[in-house]
C-alpha positions in Angstrom: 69.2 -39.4 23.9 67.3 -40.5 21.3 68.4 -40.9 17.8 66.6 -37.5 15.3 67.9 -39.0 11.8 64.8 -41.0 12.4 62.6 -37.9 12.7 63.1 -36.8 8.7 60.0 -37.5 7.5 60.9 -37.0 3.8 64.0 -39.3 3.9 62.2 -42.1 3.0 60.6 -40.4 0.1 62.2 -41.1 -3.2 62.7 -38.5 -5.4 61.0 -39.1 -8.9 63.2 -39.6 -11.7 63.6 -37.5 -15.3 61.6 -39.7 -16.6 58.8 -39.7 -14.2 58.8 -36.1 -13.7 55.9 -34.1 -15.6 57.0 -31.9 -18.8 60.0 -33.2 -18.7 61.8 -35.1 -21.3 65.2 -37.4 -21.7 65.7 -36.6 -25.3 64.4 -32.8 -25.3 66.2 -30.6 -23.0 62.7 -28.5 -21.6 61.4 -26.4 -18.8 61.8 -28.2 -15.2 58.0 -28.3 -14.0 57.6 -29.2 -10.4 54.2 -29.8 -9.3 53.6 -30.3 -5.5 52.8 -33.8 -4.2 50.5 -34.5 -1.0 50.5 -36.9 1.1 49.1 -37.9 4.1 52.2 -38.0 7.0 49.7 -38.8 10.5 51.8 -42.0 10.7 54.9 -40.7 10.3 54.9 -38.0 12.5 53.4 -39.7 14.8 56.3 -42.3 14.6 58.9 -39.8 14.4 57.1 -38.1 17.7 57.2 -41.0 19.5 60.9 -41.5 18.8 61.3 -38.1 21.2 61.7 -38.0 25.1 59.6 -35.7 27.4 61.2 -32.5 27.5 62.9 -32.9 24.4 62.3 -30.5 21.1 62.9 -30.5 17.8 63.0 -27.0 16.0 64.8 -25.2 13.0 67.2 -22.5 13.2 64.4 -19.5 13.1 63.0 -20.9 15.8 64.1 -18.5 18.8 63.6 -18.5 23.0 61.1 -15.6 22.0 58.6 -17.7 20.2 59.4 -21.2 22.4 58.1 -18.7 25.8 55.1 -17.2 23.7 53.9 -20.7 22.8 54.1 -21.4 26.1 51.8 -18.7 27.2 48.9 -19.6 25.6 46.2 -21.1 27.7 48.2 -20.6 30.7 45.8 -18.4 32.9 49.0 -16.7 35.1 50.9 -16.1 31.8 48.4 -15.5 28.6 46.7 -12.1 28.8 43.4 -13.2 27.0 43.2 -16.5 28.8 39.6 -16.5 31.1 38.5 -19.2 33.5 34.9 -20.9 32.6 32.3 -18.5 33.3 34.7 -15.5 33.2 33.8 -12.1 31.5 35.2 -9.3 30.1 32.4 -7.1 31.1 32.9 -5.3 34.7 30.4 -5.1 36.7 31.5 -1.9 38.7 28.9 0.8 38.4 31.0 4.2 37.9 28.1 6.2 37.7 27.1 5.0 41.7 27.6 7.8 44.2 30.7 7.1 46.5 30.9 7.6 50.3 33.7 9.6 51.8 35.9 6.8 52.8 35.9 5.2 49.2 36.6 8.5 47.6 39.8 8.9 50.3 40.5 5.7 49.6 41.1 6.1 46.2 42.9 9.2 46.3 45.1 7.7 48.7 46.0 4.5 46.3 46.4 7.6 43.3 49.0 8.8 45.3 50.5 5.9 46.7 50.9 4.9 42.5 51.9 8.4 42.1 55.1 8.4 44.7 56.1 5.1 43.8 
């Protein structure tokens, strides 16, 4: 089991001081502005990924069996819906205006009503 305090990757992020903190001043009590810092993290979460087993996963408490099997579905071809296989189409290439011999048109009448029954 491996050990997920190390996968925080804002714990080793200090938190500015008064002092250092933009409109805001130690003698002058003033508005609390908090302005957004960026920063690359590609090194730390890859750290903190590698620090996971196979099969293990990390997630918040939103994070439901609902959306882990829909993540799952996509680019699966039995299991996501709009998935298609190289050189598939969406286009049919059934002509429904072609006449249809006896048999076919029993044959389909016969699957209607199978559908139909069942």
């Amino acid at each position: 089991m491996a050990d997920i305090s190390k996968l925080s990757i804002a714990a080793d992020q200090d938190e500015p001081t008064p002092e250092k903190k933009p409109g805001y001043s130690m003698t002058t009590p003033g508005p609390r502005i908090s302005q957004p810092m960026a920063r690359d993290i590609t090194t730390d979460f890859s750290a903190a990924a590698s620090a996971l087993n196979t099969g293990q996963l990390v997630k918040d408490e939103y994070f439901t069996l609902f959306e882990a099997v829909g993540a799952l579905e996509i680019m699966d071809p039995k299991m996501d819906s709009g998935f298609l296989n190289p050189g598939e189409t969406l286009e049919d290439d059934y002509d429904v205006l072609r006449e249809l011999l006896p048999e076919e048109v029993l044959g389909i009448m016969d699957q209607m009503l199978c559908y139909e029954v069942s």
